[in-house]
C-alpha positions in Angstrom: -39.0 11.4 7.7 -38.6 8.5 10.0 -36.3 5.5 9.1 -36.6 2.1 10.0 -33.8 1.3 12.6 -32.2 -1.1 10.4 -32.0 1.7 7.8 -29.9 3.4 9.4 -26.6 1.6 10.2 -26.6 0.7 6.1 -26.8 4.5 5.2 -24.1 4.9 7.9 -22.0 2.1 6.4 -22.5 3.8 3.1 -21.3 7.1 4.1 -18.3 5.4 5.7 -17.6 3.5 2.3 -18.1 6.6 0.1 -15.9 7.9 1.8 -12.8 5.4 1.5 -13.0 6.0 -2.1 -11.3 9.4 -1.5 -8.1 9.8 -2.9 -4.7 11.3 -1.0 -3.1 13.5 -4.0 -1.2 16.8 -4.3 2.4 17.1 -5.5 4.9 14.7 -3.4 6.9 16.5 -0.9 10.4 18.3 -2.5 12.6 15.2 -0.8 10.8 12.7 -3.2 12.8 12.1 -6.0 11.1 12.8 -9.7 11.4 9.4 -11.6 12.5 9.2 -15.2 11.5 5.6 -15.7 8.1 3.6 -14.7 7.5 0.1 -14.1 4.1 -1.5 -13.2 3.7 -4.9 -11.3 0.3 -6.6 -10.3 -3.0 -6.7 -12.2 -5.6 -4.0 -12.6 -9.1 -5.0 -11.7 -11.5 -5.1 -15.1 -13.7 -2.0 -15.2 -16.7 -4.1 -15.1 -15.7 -6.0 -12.2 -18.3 -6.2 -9.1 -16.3 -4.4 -6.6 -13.7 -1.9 -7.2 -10.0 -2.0 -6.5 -7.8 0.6 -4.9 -5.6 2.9 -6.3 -2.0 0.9 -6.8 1.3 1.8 -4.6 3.7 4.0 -6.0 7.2 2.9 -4.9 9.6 5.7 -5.6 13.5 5.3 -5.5 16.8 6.5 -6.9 15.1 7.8 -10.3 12.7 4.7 -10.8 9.4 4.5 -10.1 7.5 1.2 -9.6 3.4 1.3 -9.7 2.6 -1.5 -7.6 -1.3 -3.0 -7.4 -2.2 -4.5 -4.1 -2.8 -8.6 -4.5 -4.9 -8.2 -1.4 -7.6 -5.7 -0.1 -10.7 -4.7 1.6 -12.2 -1.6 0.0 -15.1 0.3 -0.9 -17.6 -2.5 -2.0 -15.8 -5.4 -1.2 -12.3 -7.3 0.0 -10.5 -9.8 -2.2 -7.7 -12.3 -1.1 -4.2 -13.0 -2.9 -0.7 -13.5 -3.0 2.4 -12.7 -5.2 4.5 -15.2 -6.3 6.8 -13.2 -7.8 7.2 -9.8 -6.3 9.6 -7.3 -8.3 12.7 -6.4 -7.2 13.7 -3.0 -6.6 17.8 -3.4 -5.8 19.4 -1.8 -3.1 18.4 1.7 -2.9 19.0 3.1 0.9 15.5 4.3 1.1 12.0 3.9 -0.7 9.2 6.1 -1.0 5.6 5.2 -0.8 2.7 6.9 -2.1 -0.6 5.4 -0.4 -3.2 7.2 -2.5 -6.2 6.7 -0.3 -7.0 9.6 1.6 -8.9 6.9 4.8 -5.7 5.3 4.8 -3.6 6.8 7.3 -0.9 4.2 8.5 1.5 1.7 6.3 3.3 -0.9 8.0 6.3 -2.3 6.1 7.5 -6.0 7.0 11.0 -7.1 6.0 11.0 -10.8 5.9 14.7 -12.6 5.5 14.8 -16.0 4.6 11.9 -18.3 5.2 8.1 -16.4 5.4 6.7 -18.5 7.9 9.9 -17.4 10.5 8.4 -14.6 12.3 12.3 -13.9 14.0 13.2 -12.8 10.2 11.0 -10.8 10.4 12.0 -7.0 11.2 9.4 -3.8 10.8 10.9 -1.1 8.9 10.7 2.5 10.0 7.7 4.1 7.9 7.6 8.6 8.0 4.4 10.1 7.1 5.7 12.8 4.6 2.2 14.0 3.4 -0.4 13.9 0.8 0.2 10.0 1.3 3.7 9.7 0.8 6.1 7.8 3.3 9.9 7.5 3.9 10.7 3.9 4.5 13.8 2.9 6.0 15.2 -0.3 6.3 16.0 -1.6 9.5 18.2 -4.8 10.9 21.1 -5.9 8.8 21.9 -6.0 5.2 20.1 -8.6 3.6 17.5 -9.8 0.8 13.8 -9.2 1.9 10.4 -9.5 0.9 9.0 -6.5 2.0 5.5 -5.9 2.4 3.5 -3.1 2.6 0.5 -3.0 4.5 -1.5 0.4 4.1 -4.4 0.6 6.3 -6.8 3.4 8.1 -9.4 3.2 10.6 -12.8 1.8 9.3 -11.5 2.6 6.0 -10.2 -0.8 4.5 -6.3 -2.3 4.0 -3.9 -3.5 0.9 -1.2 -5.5 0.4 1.9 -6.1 -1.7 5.3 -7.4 -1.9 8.4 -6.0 -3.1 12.2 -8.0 -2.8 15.1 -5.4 -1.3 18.3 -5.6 -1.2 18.8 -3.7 1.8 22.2 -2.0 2.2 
């Protein structure tokens, strides 16, 4: 069968798509710890909706557990734009844990913004451990303070998301 050259980078596309739909699960690594209470933030996309939404953030710490949708994306069939005006809080534990449950994306950069957003010298990058099957270690960096924090998961071809948490970091 011969395809029309323009066939072929949209079946390409498509293949790379399908495949950011893959999800990164398994049990989390033994130093995550189990949470006995769960908190969701953000809205779930409608069923029906013309593109579909990634799997939320899991933000893991002390014995809490925060399921956190991304405001912003790009993934699968589509990208959307927002912004959280109110992002939770999640105190002052010394360290967070992050579960990224798309497989494609392989990197999260965390952002700790003191003070004023538009500052970029408030702004300090935390340290971010792979730990496996999508979880991070995130520890904060630069002195104690109240941040937004934002977590930018992203992989190579495979699409991004965005949210906000505020922590109080020791």
């Amino acid at each position: 069968m011969t395809w029309p050259r323009p066939a072929v980078p949209a079946v390409l596309l498509a293949l790379l798509l399908a495949g950011c739909a893959e999800s990164a699960t398994g049990a989390p690594p033994t130093s995550v710890p189990s949470p006995t209470a769960t908190t969701t933030h953000g809205n779930k996309w409608p069923d029906d909706a013309d593109m579909d939404q990634p799997p939320p953030f899991e933000v893991r710490y002390d014995d809490e557990a925060l399921v956190l949708y991304p405001y912003t994306f790009c993934y699968d069939n589509g990208c959307a734009d927002g912004f959280d005006e109110d992002p939770p809080s999640i105190g002052s534990p010394a360290r967070i844990y992050v579960h990224v449950a798309v497989a494609g994306f392989s990197e999260l950069a965390v952002s700790q913004v003191a003070g004023d957003y538009d500052d970029p010298d408030l702004t300090v990058e935390a340290d971010a451990e792979p730990l496996g099957n999508g979880w991070w270690l995130v520890t904060p960096r630069g002195p104690a303070d109240t941040y937004l924090v934002e977590l930018f998961a992203s992989g190579d071809g495979a699409g991004d998301m965005v949210a906000d948490v505020r922590w109080e970091t020791p």
